[in-house]
C-alpha positions as CSV (number, residue, x, y, z in Angstrom):
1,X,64.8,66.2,106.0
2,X,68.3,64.6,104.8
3,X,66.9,61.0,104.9
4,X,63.9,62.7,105.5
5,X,61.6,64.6,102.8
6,X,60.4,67.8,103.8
7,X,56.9,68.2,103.3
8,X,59.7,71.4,98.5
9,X,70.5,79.7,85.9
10,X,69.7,81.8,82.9
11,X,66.0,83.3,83.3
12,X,64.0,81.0,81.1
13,X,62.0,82.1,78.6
14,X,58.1,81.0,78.2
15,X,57.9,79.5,74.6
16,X,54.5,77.4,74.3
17,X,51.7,76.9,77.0
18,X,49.5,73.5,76.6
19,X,46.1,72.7,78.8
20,X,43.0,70.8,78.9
21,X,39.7,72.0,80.6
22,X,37.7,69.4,81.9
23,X,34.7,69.0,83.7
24,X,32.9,65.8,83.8
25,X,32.1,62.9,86.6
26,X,35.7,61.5,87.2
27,X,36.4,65.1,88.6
28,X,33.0,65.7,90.2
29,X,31.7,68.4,87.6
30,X,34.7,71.0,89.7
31,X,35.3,74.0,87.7
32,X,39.5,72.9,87.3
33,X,41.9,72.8,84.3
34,X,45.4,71.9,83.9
35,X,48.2,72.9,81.7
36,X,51.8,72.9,80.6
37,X,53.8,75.7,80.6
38,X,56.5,74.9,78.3
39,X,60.3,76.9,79.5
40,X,62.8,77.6,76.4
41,X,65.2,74.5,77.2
42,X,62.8,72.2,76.7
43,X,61.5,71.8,80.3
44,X,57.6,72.3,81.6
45,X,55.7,72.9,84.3
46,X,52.2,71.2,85.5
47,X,49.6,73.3,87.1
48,X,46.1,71.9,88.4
49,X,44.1,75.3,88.4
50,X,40.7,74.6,90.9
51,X,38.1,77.9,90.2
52,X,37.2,79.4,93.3
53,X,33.6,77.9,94.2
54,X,32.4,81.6,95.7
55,X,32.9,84.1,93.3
56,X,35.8,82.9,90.6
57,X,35.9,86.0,88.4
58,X,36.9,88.4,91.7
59,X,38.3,86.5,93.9
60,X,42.0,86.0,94.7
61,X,44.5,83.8,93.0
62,X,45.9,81.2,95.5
63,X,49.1,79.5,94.1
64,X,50.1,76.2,96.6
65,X,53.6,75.0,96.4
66,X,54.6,71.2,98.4
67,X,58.1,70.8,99.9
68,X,60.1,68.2,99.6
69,X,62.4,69.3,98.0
70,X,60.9,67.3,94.4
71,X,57.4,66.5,96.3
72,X,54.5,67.2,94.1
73,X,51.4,69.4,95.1
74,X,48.9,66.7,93.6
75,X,49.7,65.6,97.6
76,X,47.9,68.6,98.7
77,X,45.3,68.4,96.7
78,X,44.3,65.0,98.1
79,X,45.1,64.9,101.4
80,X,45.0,68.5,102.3
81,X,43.3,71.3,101.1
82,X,42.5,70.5,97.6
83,X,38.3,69.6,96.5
84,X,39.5,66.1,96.6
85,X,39.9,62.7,98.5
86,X,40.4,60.0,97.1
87,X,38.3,56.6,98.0
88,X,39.9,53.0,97.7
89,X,38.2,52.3,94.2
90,X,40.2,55.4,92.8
91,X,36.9,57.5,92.7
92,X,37.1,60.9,94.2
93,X,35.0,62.7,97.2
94,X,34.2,66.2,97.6
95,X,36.6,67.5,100.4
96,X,34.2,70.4,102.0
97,X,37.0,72.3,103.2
98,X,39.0,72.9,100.1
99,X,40.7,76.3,99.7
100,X,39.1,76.4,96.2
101,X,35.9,77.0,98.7
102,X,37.0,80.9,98.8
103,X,39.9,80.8,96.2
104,X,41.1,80.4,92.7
105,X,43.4,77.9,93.9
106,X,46.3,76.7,91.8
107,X,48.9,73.7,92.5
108,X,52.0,74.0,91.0
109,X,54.8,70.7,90.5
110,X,58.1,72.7,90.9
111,X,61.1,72.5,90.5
112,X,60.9,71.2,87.3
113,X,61.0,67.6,87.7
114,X,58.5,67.5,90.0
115,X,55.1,65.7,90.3
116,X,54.0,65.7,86.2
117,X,56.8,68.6,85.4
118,X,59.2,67.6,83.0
119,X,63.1,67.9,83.2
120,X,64.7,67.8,79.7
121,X,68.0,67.5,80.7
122,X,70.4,66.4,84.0
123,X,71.9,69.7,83.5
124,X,68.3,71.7,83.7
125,X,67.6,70.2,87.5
126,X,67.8,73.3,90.2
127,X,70.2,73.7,92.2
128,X,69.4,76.8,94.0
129,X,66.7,79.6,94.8
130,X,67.5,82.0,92.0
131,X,67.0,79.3,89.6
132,X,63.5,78.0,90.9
133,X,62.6,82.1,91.2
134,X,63.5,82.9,87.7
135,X,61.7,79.3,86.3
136,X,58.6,80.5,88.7
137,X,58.5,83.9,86.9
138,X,58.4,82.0,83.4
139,X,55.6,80.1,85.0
140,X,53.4,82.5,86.2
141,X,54.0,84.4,82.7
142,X,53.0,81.7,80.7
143,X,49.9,81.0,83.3
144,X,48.3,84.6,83.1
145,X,49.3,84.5,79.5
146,X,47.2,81.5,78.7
147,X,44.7,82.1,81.8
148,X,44.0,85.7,80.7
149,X,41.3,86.2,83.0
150,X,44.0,86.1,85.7
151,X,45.8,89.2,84.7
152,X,45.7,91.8,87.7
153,X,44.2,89.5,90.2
154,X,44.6,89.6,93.4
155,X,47.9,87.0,93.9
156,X,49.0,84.7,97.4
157,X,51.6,82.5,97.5
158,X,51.5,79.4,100.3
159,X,52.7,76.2,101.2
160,X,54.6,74.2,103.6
161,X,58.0,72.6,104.7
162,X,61.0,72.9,101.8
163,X,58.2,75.7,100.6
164,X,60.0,77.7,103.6
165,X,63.1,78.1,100.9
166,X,60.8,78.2,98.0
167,X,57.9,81.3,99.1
168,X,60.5,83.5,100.6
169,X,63.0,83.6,97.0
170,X,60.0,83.7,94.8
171,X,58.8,86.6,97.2
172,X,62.0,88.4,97.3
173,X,62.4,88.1,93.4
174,X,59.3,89.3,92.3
175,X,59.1,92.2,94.1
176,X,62.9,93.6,94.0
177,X,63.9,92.3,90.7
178,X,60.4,92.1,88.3
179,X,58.7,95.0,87.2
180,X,56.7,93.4,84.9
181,X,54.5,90.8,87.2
182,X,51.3,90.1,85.5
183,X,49.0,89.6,88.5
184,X,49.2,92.1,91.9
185,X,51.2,90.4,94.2
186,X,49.3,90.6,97.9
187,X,50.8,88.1,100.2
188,X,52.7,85.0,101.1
189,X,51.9,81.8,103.7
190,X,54.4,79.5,105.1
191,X,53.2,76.4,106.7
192,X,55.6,74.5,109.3
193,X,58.7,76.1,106.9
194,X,62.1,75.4,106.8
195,X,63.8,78.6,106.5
196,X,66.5,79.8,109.0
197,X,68.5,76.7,109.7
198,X,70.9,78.6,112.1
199,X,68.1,79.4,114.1
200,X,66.0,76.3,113.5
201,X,68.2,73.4,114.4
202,X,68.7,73.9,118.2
203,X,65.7,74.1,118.0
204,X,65.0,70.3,117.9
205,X,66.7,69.5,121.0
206,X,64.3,72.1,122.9
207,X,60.9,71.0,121.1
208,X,62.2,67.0,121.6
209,X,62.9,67.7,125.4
210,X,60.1,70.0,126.1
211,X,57.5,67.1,125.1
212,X,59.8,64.0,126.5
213,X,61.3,62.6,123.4
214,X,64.3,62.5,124.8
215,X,65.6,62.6,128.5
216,X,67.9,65.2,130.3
217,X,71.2,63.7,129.5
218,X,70.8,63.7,125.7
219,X,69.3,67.2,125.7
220,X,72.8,68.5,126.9
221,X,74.0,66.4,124.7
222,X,72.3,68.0,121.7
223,X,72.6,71.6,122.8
224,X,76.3,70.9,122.6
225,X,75.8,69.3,119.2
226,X,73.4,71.6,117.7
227,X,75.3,74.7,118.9
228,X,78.4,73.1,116.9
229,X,76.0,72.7,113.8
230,X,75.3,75.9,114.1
231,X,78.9,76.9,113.6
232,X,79.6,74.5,110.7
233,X,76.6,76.2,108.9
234,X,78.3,79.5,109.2
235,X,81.5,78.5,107.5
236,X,79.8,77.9,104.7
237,X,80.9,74.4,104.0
238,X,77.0,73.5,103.6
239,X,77.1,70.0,102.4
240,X,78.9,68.8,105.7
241,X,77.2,70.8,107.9
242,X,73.7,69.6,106.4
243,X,75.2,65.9,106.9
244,X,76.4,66.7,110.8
245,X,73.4,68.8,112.0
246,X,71.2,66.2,110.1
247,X,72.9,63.2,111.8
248,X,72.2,64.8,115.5
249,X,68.6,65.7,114.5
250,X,68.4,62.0,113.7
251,X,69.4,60.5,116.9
252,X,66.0,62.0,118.3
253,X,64.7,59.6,116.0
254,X,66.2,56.4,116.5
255,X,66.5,54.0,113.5
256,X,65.7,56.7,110.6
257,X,64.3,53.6,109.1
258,X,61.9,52.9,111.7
259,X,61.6,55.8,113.7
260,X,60.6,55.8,117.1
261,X,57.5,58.6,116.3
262,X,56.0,60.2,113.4
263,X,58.1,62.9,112.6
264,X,55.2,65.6,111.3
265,X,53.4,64.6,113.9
266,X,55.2,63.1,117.2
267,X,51.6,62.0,118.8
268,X,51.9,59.0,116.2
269,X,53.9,56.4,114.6
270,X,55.2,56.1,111.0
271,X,53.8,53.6,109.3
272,X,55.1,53.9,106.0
273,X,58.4,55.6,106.2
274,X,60.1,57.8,105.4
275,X,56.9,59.7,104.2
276,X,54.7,58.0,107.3
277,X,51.5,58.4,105.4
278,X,50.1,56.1,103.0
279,X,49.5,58.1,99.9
280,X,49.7,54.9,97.5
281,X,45.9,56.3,96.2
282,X,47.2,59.3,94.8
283,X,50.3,57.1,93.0
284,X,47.6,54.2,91.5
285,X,44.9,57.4,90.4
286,X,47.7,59.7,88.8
287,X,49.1,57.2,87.0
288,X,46.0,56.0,85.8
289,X,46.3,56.4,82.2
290,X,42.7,58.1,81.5
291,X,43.3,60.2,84.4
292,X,46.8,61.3,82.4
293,X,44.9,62.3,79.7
294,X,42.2,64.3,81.1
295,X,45.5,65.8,83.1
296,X,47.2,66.4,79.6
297,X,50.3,64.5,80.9
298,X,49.6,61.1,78.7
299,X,52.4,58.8,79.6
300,X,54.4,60.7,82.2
301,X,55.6,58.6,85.5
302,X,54.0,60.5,88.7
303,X,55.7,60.3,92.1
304,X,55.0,61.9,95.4
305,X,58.6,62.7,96.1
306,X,61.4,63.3,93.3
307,X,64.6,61.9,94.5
308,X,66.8,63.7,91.8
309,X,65.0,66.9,92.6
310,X,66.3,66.4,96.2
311,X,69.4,65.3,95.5
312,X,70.0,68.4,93.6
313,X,68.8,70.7,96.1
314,X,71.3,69.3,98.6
315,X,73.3,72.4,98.6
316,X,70.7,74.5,99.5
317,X,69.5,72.9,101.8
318,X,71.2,75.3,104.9
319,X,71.4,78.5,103.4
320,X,69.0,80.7,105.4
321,X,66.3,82.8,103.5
322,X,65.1,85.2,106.8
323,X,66.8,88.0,105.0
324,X,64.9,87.2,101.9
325,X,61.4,87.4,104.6
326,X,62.7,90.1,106.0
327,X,62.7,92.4,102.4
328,X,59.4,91.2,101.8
329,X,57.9,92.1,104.7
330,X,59.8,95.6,104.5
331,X,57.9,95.7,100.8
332,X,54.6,95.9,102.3
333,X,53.5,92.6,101.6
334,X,51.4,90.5,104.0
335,X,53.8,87.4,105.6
336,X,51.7,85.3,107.9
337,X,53.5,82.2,109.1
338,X,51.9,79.4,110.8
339,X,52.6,76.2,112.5
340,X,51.2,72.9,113.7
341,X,52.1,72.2,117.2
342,X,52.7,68.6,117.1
343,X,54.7,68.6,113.9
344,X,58.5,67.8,115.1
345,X,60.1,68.0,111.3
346,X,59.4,71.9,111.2
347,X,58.4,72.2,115.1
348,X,56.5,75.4,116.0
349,X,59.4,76.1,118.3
350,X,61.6,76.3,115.4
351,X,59.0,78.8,113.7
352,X,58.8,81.3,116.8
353,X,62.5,81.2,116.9
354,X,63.2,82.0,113.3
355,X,60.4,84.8,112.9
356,X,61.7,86.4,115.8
357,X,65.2,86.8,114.7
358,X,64.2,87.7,111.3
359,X,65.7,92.0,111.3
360,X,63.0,94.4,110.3
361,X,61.9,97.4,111.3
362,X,59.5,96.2,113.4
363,X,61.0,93.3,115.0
364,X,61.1,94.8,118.5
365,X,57.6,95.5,118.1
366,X,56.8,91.9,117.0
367,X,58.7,90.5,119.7
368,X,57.3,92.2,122.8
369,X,53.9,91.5,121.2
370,X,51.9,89.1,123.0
371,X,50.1,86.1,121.9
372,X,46.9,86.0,122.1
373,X,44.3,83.3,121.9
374,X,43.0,82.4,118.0
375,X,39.2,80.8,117.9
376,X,37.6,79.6,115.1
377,X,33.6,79.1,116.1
378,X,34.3,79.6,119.7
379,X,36.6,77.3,120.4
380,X,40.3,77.6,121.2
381,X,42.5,77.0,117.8
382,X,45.6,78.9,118.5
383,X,47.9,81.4,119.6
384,X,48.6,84.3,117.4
385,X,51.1,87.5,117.3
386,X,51.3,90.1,114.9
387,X,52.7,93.5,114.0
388,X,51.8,95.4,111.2
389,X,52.0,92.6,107.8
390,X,53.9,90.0,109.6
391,X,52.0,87.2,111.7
392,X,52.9,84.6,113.3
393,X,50.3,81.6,114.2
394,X,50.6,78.3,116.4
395,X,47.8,75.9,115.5
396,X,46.7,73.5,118.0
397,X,46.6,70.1,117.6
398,X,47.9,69.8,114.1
399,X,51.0,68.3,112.5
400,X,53.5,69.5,109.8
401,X,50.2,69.4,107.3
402,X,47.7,71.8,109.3
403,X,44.8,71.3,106.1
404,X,45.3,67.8,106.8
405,X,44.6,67.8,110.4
406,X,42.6,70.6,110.9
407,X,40.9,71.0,107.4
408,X,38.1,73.7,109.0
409,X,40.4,75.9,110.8
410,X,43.3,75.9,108.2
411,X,39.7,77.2,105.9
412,X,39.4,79.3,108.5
413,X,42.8,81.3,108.4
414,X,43.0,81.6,104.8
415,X,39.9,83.0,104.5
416,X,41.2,85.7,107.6
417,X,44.5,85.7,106.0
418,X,42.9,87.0,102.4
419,X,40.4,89.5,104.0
420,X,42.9,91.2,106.2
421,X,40.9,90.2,109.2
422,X,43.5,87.7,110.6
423,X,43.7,89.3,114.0
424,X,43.3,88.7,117.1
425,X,40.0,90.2,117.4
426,X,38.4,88.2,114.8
427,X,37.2,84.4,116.5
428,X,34.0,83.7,114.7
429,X,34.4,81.0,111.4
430,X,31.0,81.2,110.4
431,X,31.8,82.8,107.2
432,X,33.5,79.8,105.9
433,X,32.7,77.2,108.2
434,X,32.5,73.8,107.1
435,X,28.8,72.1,107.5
């Protein structure tokens, strides 16, 4: 968050579209293109489009957005759920457990200037949700228009962290404001989101004290704090409550510079910060220049993060998008929500706080629901609740990047998640298990 990346207007008008379909060694022979879809002021947006390795011409379309905000979703696609890894002599690996496994599965650098997207202009960046909605509709216009074989599919939305802003606007707009969508518009799935910060800050003192990160005295200390935050969110001066609730959630951390713990995944330390991970692969193969051109992005910079995107964003950083969730579910479309336990950024705590306050018509229902026990191949993998099209899953053992930590299981729930069988009663992953 604020120090810390989040693992992220007039309606533009689609002018020009731009891709390149290759399949040859560098990319292992994957069925995958990529393209430009060019926005009226100048401005594009990448895509990396990965054809589903079951049945491509039927089954859904999976769009995967990265938080941040500014990070790129060529992150993903390496280290998460994408077909790829990455070895140390910038050769790719088949990744078993890719979501392209059961999925059309398409990665998506937005806002614009994002991973390869291009911003034309200082003026163009985004500044709030409306803006990235109304750039996302131009996108996914401009996709189906040059990916015609897409028109009417089957359409999910996922990703993680700053994502928690991103899926719940883009949800909201297309189905209350678009009546022209070009693809049918199923479901959405919010990794380890940051979406009610009302709700999720206090949050961080109860996660950090329930698995002793901090001690008694600065707990009370930080329920005092947070419940202050709370109330500087609410009068709407966002940019100083964003700087005071950040600068409490901080102090868990120690030196933000050298925190005392990973914070997407407390069990560990952060080696590189403020990211933790070494991704410096992905940065020396994207901006590989015969990688750029088989990407169709020939001389663009790629970076994992966008600073200026960020910086942008600032402002809406702690508005609160659970009334946003709250119409979609109320549309009819499928919300599943799930978090890693160990992540602290976007702690699960945090996520069963904010999905129970979100107001629907079935949040009593929700609420006296009971977990019950997820298994994926017999094992123990979670705790789910549900009611009706809104679920909300804990996933064991797993940071604020559940693909990346449990690659098999996160196959697992998408594969649930797309064939309406993620419920409690279904505990066998054979289907898409990973050999």
């Amino acid at each position: 968050m604020h120090k810390h990346i989040l693992l992220s207007a007039a309606v533009l008008a689609l002018i020009g579209h731009s891709a390149l379909a290759v399949k040859d060694d560098l990319f292992l022979d994957e069925d995958q293109k990529s393209g430009l879809v060019n926005l009226s002021n100048g401005d594009d947006i990448f895509y990396w489009l990965f054809k589903s390795r079951g049945t491509p011409t039927a089954d859904p379309l999976v769009m995967w957005l990265t938080g941040g905000p500014g990070c790129a979703s060529e992150i993903a696609i390496f280290y998460e759920n994408g077909p790829y890894t990455i070895n140390d002599n910038m050769t790719l690996a088949p990744h078993a457990a890719g979501w392209n496994k059961i999925s059309n599965l398409l990665y998506v650098d937005q806002p614009v200037g994002s991973g390869f997207s291009k911003c034309s202009s200082v003026t163009h960046y985004d500044t709030n949700e409306e803006q990235i909605s109304e750039n996302m509709k131009s996108f996914i216009d401009g996709f189906v228009q040059a990916n015609p074989e897409f028109k009417g599919r089957d359409f999910y939305i996922t990703g993680e962290s700053y994502a928690g802003h991103y899926i719940p606007a883009i949800a909201y707009y297309f189905t209350h404001n678009v009546t022209d969508l070009p693809v049918t518009f199923k479901g959405i799935a919010i990794g380890n989101g940051w979406v009610d910060p009302i709700v999720q800050y206090p949050q961080y003192a109860e996660f950090a004290h329930e698995n002793k990160l901090i001690g008694d005295t600065q707990y009370y200390i930080l329920k005092a704090g947070f419940a202050s935050c709370q109330k500087t969110i609410e009068s709407g001066v966002w940019l100083l409550a964003l700087e005071y609730c950040q600068l409490l959630m901080t102090s868990i951390l120690g030196n933000p510079l050298n925190p005392a713990f990973n914070v997407y995944d407390y069990r560990k330390k952060c080696d590189v910060p403020p990211l933790c991970y070494n991704m410096s692969n992905a940065d020396t193969f994207l901006n590989t220049e015969s990688v750029q051109q088989k990407l169709g992005v020939s001389g663009r910079k790629w970076t994992e993060c966008s600073q200026a995107v960020h910086t942008f964003l600032l402002g809406d950083w702690v508005t609160n998008l659970a009334s946003k969730v709250s119409a979609v579910i109320e549309s009819g479309i499928q919300v599943l929500v799930y978090s890693g336990d160990k992540d602290f950024v976007c702690n699960w705590r945090g996520g069963e706080a904010w999905t129970n306050a979100v107001e629907w018509s079935g949040k009593n229902d929700f609420n006296s629901a009971p977990y019950q026990e997820w298994t994926v191949n017999g094992k123990p993998a979670g705790q789910l609740k549900e009611f009706k099209n809104f679920k909300f899953l804990r996933v064991y053992d797993a940071g604020h990047m559940v693909p990346m930590d449990q690659p098999e299981n996160a196959l697992f729930m998408l594969d649930s998640f797309l064939t309406g069988q993620l419920t409690n009663k279904r505990s066998s992953g054979e289907e898409v298990f990973v050999q």
